[in-house]
C-alpha positions as CSV (number, residue, x, y, z in Angstrom):
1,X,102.4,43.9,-2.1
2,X,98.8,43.0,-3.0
3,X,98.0,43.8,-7.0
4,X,95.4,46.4,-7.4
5,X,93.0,46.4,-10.0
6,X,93.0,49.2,-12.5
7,X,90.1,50.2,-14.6
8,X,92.1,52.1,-17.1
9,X,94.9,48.7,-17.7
10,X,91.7,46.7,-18.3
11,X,90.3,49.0,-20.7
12,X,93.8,49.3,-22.6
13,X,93.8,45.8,-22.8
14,X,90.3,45.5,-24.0
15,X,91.3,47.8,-26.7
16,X,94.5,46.2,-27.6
17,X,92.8,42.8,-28.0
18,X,90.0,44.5,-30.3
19,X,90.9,42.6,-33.3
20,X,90.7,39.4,-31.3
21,X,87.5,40.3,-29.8
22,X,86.1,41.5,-33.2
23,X,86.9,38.6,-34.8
24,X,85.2,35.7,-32.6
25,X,82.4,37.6,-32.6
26,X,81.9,37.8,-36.2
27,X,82.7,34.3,-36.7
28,X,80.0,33.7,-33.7
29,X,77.8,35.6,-35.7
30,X,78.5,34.4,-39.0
31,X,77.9,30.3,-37.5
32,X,74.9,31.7,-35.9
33,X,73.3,32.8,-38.9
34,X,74.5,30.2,-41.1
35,X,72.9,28.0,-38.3
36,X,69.8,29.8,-38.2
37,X,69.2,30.6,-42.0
38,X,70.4,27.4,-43.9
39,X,71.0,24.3,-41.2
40,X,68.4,24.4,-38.6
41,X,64.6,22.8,-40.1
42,X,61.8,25.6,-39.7
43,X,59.2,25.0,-37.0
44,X,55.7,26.1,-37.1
45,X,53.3,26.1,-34.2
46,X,49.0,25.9,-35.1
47,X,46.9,26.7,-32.4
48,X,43.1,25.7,-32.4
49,X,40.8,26.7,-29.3
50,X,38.2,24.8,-27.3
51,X,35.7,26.0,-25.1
52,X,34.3,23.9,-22.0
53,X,30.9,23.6,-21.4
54,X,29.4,21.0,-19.1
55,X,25.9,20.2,-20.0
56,X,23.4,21.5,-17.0
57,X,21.9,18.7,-16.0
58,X,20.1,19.0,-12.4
59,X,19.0,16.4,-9.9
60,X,16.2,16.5,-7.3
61,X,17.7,16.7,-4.0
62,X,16.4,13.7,-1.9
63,X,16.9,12.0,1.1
64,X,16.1,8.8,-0.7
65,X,18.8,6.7,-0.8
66,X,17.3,5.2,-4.3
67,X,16.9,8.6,-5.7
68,X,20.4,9.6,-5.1
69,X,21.7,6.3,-6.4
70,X,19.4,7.2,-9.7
71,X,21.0,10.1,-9.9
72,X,24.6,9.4,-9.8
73,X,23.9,6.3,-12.6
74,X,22.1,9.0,-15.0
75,X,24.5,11.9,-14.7
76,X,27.4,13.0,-17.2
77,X,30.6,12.1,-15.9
78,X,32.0,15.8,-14.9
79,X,35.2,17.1,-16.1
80,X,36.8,20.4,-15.1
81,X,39.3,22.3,-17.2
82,X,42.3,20.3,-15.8
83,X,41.0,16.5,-16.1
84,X,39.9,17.5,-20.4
85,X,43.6,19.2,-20.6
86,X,44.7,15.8,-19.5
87,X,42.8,14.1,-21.5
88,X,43.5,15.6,-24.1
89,X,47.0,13.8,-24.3
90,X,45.0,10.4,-23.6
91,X,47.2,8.0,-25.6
92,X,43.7,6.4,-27.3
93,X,43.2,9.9,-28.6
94,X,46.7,10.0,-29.6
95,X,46.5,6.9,-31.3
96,X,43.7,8.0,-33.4
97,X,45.2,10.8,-35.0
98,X,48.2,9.0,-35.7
99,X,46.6,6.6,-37.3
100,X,44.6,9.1,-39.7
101,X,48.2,11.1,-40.3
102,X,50.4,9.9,-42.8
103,X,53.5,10.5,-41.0
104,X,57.2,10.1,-42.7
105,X,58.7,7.5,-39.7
106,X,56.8,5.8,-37.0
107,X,55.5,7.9,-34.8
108,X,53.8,6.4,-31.3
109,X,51.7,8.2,-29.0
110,X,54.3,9.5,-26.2
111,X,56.3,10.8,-29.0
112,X,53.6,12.4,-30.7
113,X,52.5,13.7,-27.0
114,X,55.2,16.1,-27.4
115,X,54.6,17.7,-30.2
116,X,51.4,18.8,-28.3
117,X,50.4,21.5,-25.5
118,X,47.2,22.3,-24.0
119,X,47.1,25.5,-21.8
120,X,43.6,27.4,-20.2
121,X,43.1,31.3,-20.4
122,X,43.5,32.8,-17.5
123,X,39.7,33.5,-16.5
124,X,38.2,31.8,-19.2
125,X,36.9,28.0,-20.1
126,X,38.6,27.9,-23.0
127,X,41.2,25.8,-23.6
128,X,44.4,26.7,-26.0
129,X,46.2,23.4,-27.8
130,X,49.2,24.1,-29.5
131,X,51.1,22.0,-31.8
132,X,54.3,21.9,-33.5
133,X,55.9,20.6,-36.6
134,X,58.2,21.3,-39.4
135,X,55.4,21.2,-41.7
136,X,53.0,24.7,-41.2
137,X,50.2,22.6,-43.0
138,X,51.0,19.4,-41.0
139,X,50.9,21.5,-37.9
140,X,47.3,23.1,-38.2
141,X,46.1,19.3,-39.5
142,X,47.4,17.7,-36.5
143,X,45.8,20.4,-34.5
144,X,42.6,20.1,-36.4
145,X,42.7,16.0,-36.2
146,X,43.0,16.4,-32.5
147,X,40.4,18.7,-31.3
148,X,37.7,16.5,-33.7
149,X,39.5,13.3,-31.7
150,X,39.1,14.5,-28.4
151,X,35.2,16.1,-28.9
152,X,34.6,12.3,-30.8
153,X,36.2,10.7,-27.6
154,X,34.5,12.9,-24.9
155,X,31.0,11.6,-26.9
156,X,32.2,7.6,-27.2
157,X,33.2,7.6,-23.1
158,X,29.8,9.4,-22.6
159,X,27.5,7.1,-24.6
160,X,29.6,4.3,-23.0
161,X,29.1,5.6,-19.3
162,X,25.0,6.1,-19.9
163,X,24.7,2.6,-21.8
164,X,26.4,1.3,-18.7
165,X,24.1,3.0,-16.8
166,X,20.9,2.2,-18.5
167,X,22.2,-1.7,-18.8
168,X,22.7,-1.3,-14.9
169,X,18.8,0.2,-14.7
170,X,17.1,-1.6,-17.2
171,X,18.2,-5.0,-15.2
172,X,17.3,-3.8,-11.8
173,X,14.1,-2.3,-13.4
174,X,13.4,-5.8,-14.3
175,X,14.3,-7.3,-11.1
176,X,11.8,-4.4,-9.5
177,X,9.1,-5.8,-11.4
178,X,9.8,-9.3,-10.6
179,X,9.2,-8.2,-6.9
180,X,6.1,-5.9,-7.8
181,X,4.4,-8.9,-9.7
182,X,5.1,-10.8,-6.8
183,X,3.8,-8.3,-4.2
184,X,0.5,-8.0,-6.1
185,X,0.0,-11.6,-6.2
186,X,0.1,-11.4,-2.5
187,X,-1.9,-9.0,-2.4
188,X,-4.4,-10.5,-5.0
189,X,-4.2,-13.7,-2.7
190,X,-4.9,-11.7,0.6
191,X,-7.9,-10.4,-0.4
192,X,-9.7,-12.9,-2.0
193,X,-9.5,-14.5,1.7
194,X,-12.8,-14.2,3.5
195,X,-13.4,-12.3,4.9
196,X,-12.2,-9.8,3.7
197,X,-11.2,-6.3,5.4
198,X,-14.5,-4.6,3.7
199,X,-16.7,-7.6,5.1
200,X,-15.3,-7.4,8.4
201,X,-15.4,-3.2,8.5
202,X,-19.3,-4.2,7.5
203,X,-20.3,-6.5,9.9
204,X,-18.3,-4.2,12.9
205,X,-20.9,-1.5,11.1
206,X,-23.7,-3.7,11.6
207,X,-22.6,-5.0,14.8
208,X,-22.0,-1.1,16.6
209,X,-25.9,-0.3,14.8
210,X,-27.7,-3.6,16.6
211,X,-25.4,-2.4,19.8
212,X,-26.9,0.9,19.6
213,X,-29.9,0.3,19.2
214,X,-30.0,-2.3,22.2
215,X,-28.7,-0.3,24.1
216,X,-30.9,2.4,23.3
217,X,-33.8,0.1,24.1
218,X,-31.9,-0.8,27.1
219,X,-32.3,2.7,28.6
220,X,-35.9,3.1,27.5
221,X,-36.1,-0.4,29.5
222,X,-34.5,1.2,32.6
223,X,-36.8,4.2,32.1
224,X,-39.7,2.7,31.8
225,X,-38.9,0.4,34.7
226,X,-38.0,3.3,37.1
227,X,-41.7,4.6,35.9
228,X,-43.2,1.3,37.0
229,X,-41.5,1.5,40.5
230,X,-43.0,4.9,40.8
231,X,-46.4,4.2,39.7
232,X,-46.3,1.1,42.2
233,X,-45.1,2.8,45.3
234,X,-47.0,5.6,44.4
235,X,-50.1,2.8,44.4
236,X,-48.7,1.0,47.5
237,X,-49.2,4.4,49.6
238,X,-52.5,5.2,48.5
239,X,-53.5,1.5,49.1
240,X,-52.0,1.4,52.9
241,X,-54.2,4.7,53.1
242,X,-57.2,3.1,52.4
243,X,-59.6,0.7,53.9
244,X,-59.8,-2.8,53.0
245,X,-63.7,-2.5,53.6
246,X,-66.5,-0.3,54.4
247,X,-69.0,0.4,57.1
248,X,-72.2,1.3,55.0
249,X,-75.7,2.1,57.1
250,X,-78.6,1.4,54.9
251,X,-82.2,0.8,55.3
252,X,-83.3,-2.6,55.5
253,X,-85.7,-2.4,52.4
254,X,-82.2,-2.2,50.3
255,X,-81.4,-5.4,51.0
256,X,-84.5,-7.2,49.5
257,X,-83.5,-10.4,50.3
258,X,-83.1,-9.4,54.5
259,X,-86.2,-7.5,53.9
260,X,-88.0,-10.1,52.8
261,X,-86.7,-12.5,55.9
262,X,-87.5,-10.2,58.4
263,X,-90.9,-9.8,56.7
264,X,-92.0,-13.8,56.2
265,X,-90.5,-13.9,60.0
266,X,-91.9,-10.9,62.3
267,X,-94.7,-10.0,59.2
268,X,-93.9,-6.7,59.1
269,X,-95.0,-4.5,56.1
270,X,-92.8,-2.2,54.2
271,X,-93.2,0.8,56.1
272,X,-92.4,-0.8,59.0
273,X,-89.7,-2.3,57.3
274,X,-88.7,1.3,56.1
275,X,-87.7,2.7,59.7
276,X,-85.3,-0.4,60.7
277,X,-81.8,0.7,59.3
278,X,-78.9,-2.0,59.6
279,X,-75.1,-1.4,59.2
280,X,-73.0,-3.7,57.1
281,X,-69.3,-4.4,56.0
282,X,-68.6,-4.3,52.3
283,X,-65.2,-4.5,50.4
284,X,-63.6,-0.8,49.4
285,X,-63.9,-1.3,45.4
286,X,-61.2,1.7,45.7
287,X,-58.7,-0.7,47.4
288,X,-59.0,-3.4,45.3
289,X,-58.4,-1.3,42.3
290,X,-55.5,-0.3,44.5
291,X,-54.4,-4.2,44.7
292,X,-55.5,-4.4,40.4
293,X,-52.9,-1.3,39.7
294,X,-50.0,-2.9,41.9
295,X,-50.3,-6.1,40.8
296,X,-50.4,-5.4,37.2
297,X,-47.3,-2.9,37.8
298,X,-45.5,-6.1,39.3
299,X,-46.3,-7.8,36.2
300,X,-45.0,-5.3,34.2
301,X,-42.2,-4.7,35.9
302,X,-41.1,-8.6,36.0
303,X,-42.0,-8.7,32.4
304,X,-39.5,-5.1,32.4
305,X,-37.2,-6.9,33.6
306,X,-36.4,-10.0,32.1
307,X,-36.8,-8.2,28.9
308,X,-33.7,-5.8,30.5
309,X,-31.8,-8.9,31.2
310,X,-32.1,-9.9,27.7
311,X,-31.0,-6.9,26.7
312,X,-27.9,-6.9,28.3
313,X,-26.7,-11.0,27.6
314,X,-27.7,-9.5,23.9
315,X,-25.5,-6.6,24.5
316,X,-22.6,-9.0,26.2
317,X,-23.0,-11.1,23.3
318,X,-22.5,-8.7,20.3
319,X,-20.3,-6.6,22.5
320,X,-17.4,-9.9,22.4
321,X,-18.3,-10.3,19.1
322,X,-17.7,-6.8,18.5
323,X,-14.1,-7.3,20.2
324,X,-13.2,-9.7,18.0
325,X,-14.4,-8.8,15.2
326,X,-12.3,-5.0,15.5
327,X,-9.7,-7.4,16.3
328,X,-9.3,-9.4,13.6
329,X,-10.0,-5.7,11.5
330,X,-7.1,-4.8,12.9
331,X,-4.9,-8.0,11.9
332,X,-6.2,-7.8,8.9
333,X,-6.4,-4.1,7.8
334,X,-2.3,-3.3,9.0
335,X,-1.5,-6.7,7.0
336,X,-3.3,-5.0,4.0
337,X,-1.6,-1.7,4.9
338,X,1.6,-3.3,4.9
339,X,0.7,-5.2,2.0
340,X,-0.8,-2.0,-0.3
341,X,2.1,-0.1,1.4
342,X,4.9,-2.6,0.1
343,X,3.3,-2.5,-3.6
344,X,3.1,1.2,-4.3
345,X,7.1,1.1,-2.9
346,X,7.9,-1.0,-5.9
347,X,5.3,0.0,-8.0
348,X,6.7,3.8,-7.4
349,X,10.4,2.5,-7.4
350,X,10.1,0.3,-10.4
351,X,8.7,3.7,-12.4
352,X,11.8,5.9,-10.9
353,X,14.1,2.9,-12.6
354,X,11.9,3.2,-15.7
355,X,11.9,6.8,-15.8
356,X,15.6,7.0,-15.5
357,X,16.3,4.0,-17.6
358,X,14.6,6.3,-20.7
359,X,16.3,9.4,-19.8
360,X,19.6,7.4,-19.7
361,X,18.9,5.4,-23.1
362,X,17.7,9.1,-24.4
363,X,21.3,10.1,-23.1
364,X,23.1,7.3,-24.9
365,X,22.1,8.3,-27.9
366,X,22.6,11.9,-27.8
367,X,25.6,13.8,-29.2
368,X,26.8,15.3,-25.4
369,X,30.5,15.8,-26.7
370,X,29.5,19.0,-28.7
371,X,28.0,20.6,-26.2
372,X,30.5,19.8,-23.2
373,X,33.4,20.9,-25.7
374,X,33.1,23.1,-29.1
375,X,36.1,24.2,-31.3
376,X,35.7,27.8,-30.8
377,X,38.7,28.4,-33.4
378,X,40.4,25.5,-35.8
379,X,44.0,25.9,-36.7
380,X,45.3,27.7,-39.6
381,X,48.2,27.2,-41.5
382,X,51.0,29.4,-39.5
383,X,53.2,31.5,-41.8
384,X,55.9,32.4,-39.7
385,X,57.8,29.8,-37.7
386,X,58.2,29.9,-34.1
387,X,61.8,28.6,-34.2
388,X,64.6,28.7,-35.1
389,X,64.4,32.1,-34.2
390,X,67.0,33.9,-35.9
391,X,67.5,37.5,-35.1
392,X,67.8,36.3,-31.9
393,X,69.9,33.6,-32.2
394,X,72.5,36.0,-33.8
395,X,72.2,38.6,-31.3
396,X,72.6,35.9,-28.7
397,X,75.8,34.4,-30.9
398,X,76.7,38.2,-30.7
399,X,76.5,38.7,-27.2
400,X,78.6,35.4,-26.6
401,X,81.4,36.0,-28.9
402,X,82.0,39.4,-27.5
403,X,82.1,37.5,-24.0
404,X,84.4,34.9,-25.4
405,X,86.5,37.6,-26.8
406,X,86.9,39.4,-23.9
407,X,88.2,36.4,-22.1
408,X,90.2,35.5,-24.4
409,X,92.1,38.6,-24.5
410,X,92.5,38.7,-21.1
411,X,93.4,35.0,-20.7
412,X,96.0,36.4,-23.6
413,X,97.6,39.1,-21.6
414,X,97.5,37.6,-18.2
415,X,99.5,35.0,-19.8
416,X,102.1,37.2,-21.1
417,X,102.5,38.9,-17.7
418,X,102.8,36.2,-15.8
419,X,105.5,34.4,-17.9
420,X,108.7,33.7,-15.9
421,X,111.1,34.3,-18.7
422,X,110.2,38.1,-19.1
423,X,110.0,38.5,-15.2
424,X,114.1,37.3,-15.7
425,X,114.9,39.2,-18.2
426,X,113.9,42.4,-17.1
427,X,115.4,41.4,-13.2
């Protein structure tokens, strides 16, 4: 038959075993007390608070590959909350306030690491570091020691990093002007060469004027010419229109010297003379200034005409000379744009590397630590431990030695039910 249990046995046995159970848990509570009150060493907890604040210092977004690189040598090294709570426990830092702590026994830093928590509140930059010891005062020192340590720390690795950097610059700012001095002698050499790109942009200017204006004259030539052939032909037809010589009837006293033949011959007097009339042939003085006009416009127009044929070998002449003068410019003028071009690069690069090397040996010097973290609360000397804690170390030593008492009674009184003897006995 299976055993049932009954609430009201356990309860009677509960309250049989009262004495037992009342004495464990005083002696529970007495050890716990005597623990709490005159064995256990006090411990006190200081607490100082740090607040984060990283410096806001902005660089010029660029897609220059130098400017970037500038950048990333002159900036702060960034910390969030959780790489300065883990510094915080760096064992150099440690170290340091060791050292400056007298401290009973050796202590080294991963011991001394665990007398020491850092924690963040919740929505906030600040930082919470907590330390414990036996000794209140030693407690808020420690914590003291250790938030000076860690802003004196955060200060040393920054003026390390930006004397790093400006060692880094000031010898590539060096090297730049190594290369800018040697760019400008180039340069220097370049254009001291005759000639020079201002000579040669001269002489093309002197060359396209003398080109113009021969040309210019060229088509005045042409004109002129063109007016010449006009004026000839123009000459030419009025001459084919017009008789070579004329018939001319005159009396024969006109001609004095037939007049004077005919007289000594036939012995005529002048009035005979008067009526005889005679017809002659002389040259048309109208053609022949015809023949003057053309011939002179034939002179004028070969004289047009070599002088046009000048003009252009003069024009063909200056015109190749033209060509390679603009191309020798041109040699010339993209060597000294390459040239000029390649010394404002490093003249303008070696001022970005002196720029940043003074804002960087600025940087070295200044005092970043206090601004990226600040004690926003030192420690004070804590007047009531944090452990033991001994209210509630009795109440827990109460709680147990009821427990304890409980089982013992009922360890007690299963025993004495389940003992083989009696179960004889009362068969």
């Amino acid at each position: 038959m299976e055993e049932e249990i009954n609430l009201r046995e356990l309860i009677e046995t509960l309250l049989r075993g009262k004495v037992i159970i009342s004495v464990i848990t005083v002696m529970a509570v007495l050890i716990s007390g005597v623990l709490s009150f005159f064995v256990l060493t006090p411990t006190y907890q200081a607490k100082t608070s740090l607040m984060v604040n990283q410096p806001n210092i902005q660089s010029t977004e660029s897609d220059n590959p130098i400017s970037v690189l500038l950048d990333s040598l002159s900036q702060y090294p960034t910390m969030n909350l959780e790489t300065i709570k883990a510094q915080i426990k760096n064992p150099e830092i440690l170290q340091n306030v060791v050292d400056k702590l007298d401290f009973e026994e050796e202590m080294s830093p991963a011991r001394f690491a665990d007398k020491i928590s850092v924690a963040n509140v919740t929505n906030t930059n600040l930082l919470e570091i907590s330390v414990i010891d036996t000794d209140p005062a030693k407690a808020a020192e420690i914590a003291n020691i250790l938030s000076q340590e860690f802003i004196s720390f955060v200060n040393e690795q920054n003026k390390q990093r930006m004397g790093q950097s400006a060692s880094i610059l000031q010898t590539q700012m060096e090297i730049e002007n190594e290369k800018l001095d040697i760019a400008v002698a180039e340069m220097q050499e370049f254009l001291a060469r005759s000639p020079g790109v201002d000579e040669l942009s001269a002489e093309i200017g002197s060359k396209l004027s003398m080109l113009t204006n021969f040309k210019t004259s060229m088509v005045n030539k042409e004109l002129e010419l063109e007016q010449l052939y006009a004026h000839s032909n123009k000459a030419k037809e009025e001459q084919a229109s017009t008789p070579e010589v004329l018939i001319v009837k005159k009396s024969v006293i006109d001609d004095p010297l037939l007049a004077g033949l005919i007289r000594d011959t036939d012995g005529k007097d002048t009035a005979s003379l008067s009526d005889i009339s005679i017809e002659t042939e002389e040259v048309n003085p109208v053609h022949i200034n015809l023949t003057q006009i053309i011939s002179s416009d034939n002179i004028s127009m070969a004289q047009a005409k070599a002088e046009l044929s000048g003009l252009e070998r003069e024009i063909d002449v200056i015109s190749r000379q033209l060509e390679e003068l603009q191309k020798e410019y041109a040699e010339k003028i993209t060597v000294h744009e390459q040239l000029e071009q390649k010394v404002d690069t490093l003249r303008s690069t070696y001022q970005s590397f002196a720029n940043k090397y003074e804002e960087t040996r600025i940087a070295a010097t200044a005092e970043m630590g206090d601004n990226t973290v600040s004690i926003m609360a030192s420690a004070q000397i804590p007047e009531n431990p944090i452990a033991p804690r001994k209210m509630l170390n009795v109440a827990i030593a109460g709680v147990l030695g009821i427990m304890v008492g409980a089982f013992v009674v009922f360890f007690r009184e299963f025993w004495i039910n389940s003992d083989p003897n009696k179960t004889k006995l009362s068969a």
